[in-house]
C-alpha positions as CSV (number, residue, x, y, z in Angstrom):
1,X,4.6,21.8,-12.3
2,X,0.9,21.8,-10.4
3,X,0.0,18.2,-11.0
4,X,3.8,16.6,-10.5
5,X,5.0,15.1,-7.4
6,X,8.5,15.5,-6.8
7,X,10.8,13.1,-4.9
8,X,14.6,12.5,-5.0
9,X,14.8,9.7,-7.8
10,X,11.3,10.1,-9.7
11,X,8.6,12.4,-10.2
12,X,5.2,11.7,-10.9
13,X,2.2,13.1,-12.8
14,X,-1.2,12.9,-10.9
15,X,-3.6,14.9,-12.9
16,X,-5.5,12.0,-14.5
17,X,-5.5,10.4,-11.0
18,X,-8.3,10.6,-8.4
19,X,-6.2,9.0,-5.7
20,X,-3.2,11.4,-5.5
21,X,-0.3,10.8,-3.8
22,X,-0.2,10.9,-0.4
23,X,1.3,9.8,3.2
24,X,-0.8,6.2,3.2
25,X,1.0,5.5,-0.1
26,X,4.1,6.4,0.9
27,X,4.4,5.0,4.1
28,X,3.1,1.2,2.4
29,X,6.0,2.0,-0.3
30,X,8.6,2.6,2.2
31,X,7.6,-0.4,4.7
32,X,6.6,-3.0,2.4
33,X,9.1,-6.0,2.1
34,X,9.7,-7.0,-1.5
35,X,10.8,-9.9,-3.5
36,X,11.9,-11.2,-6.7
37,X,8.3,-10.4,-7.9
38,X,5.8,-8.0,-6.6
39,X,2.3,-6.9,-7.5
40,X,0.9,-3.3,-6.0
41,X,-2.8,-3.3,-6.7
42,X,-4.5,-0.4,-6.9
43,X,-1.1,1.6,-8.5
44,X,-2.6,5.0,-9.1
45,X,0.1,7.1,-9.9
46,X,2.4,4.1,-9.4
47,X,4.0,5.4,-6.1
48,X,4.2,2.6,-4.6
49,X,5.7,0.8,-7.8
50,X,8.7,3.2,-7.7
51,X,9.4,3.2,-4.3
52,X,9.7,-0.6,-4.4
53,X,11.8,-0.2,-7.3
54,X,14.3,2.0,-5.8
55,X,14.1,-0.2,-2.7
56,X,14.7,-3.8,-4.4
57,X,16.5,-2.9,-7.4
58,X,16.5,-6.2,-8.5
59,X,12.7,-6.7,-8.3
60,X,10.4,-7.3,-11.1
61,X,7.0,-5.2,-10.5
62,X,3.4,-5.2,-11.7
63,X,1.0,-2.8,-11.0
64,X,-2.3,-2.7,-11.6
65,X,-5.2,-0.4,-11.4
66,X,-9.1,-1.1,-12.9
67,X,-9.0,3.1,-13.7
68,X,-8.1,3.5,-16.7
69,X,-7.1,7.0,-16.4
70,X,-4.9,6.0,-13.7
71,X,-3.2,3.1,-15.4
72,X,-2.5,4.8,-18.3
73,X,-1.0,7.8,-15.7
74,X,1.1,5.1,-14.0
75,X,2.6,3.6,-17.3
76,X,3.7,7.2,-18.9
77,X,5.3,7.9,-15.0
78,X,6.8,4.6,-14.8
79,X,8.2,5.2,-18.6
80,X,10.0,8.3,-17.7
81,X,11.7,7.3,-14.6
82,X,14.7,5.2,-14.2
83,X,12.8,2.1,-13.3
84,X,11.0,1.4,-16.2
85,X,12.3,-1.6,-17.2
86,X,11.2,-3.1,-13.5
87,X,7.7,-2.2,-13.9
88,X,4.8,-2.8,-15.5
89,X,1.2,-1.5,-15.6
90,X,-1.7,-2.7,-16.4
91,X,-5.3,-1.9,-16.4
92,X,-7.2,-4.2,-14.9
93,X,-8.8,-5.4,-12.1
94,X,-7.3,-8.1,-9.4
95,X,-10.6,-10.0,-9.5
96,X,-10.1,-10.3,-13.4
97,X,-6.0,-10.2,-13.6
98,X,-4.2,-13.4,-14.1
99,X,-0.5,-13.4,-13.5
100,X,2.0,-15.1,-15.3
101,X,3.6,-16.6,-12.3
102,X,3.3,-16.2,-8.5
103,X,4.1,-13.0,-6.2
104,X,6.5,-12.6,-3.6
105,X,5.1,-10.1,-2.2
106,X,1.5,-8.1,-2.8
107,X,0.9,-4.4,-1.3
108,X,-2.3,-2.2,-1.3
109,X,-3.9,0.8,-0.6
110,X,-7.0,0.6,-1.3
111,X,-8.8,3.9,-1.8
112,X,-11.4,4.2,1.2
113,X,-12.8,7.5,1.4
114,X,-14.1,6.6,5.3
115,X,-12.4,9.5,7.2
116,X,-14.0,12.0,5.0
117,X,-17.0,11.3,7.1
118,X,-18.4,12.5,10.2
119,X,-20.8,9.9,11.1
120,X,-18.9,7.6,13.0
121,X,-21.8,4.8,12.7
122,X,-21.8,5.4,9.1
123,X,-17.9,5.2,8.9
124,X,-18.1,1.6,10.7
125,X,-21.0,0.6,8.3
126,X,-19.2,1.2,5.4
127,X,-15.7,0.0,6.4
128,X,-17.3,-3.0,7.4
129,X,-18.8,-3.4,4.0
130,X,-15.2,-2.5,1.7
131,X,-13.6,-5.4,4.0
132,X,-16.3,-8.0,3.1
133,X,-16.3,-6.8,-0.8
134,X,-12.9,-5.8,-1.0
135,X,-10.4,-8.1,1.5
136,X,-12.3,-11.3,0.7
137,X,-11.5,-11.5,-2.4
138,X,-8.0,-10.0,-2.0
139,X,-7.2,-12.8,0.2
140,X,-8.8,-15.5,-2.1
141,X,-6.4,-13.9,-5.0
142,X,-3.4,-14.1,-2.7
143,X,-4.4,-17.1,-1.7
144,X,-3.2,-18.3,-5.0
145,X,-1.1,-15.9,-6.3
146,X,1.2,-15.3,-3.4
147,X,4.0,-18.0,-3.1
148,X,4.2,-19.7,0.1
149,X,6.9,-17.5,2.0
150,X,5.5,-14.8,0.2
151,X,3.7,-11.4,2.2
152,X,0.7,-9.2,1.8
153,X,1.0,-5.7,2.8
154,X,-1.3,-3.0,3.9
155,X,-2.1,0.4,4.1
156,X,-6.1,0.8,6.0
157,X,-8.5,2.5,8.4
158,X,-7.7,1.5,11.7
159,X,-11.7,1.0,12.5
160,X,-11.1,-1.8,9.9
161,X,-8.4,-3.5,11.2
162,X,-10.1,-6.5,13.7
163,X,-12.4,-7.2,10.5
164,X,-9.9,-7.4,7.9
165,X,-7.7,-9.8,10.9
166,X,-10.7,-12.1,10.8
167,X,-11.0,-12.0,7.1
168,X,-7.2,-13.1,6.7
169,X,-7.0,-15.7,9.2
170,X,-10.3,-17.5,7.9
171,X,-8.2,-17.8,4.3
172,X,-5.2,-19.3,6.2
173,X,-3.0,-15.8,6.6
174,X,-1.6,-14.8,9.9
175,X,-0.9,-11.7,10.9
176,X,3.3,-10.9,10.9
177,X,3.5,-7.1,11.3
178,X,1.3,-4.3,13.0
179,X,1.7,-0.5,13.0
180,X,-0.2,1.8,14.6
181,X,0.2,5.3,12.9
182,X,-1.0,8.6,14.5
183,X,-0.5,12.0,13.2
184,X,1.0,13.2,16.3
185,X,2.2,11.5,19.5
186,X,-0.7,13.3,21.0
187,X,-3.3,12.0,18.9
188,X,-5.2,8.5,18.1
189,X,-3.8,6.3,16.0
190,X,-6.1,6.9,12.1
191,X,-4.2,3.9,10.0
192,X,-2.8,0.8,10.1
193,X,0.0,-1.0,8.1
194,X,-0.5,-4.8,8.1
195,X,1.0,-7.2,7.0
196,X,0.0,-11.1,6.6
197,X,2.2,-14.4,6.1
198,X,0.9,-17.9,5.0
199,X,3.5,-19.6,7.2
200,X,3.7,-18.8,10.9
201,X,6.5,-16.7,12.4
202,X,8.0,-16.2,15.0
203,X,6.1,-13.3,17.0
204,X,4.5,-10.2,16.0
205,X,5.6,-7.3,15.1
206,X,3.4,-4.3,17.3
207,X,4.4,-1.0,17.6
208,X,2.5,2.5,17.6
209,X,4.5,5.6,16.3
210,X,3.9,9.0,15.2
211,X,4.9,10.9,12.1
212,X,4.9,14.5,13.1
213,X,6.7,16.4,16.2
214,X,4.5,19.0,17.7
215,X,6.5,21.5,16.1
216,X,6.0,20.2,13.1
217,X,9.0,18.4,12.3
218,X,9.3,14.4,10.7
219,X,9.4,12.2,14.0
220,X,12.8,10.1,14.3
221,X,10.9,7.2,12.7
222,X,8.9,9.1,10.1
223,X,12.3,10.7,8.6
224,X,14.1,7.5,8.7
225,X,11.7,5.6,7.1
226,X,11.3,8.7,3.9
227,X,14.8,10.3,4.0
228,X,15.3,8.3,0.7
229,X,12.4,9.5,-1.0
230,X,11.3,12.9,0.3
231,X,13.1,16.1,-1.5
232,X,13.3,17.4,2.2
């Protein structure tokens, strides 16, 4: 079907979605660490839900999404899957959601449309202003909600990366994990994956790889990371 998105152990519907799936998603679903209880904000189709659910089997997951078109999209995936008694969805919000108990683990990709643009100035303008409005108050609601071992990871821009660094560290997070990703090991590195602890660790992870080969095969790391998800 046009609007279904295939993978080994789910499919999902994306035709009420705006954000569709794509690599950002995936890549946050197949790195994230998990927990006993995780939140994904900003579910869309609920990708990220599923893949966590197929990773951490014994994970209970919420996902939330303030579309409502995309909530309700997420839900009627998530109840035709095999993981549907794992997850839940919910419209709403994370400014205005109020979980039952605290998180193990939080992930997000938020949907910044900044590479659409040209402009670099105007790319830099308005990341800076979706890490003040948007990774403020993400941190304040982690900041509560995520239990003191617990881990927030993300999927962003790499022009925001320094900004939403700052924005963490002020709030008392510290940075555990860093990934530089570039399309090919040719090109600049265009996202990020972060991830941010409440207690200090050991070192840093900080790496830069590549997803593609120039002949247009997964890289090594790439295909290890999706050969559990990906049809081929």
């Amino acid at each position: 079907m046009e609007h279904t998105f295939k993978f080994k152990n789910f499919s999902l519907r994306q035709d009420r979605c705006a954000m569709k799936v794509g690599t950002d998603g995936v890549l946050l679903g197949a790195w994230a660490r998990g927990g006993s209880r995780v939140l994904d904000i900003g579910t869309g189709t609920g990708v990220i839900a599923m893949m966590l659910a197929q990773r951490f089997p014994n994970a209970s997951i919420d996902g939330i999404d303030i579309d409502m078109a995309a909530a309700r999209q997420a839900r009627d995936n998530v109840e035709f899957s095999k993981f549907a008694r794992q997850i839940k969805i919910y419209h709403s919000s994370f400014q205005d959601y109020v979980p039952t108990a605290s998180y193990d683990a939080i992930v997000s990709n938020p949907p910044f449309f900044i590479d659409s643009l040209k402009n670099n100035d105007i790319k830099r303008m308005l990341a800076r202003h979706a890490e003040v409005a948007f990774f403020k108050s993400l941190f304040r609601f982690s900041k509560q909600w995520l239990s003191i071992c617990g881990e927030i990871s993300l999927v962003v821009p790499k022009i925001c990366c320094e900004q939403i660094e700052t924005e963490a560290y002020l709030l008392g997070f510290m940075l555990s994990r860093k990934i530089y990703v570039s399309f090919t090991s040719d090109k600049k590195a265009e996202r990020v994956l972060l991830s941010f602890v409440q207690k200090r660790s050991l070192g840093v992870e900080d790496k830069e790889v590549y997803l593609f080969e120039k002949d247009g095969r997964r890289s090594f790391w790439f295909n290890e990371m999706t050969q559990d998800f990906y049809l081929q």
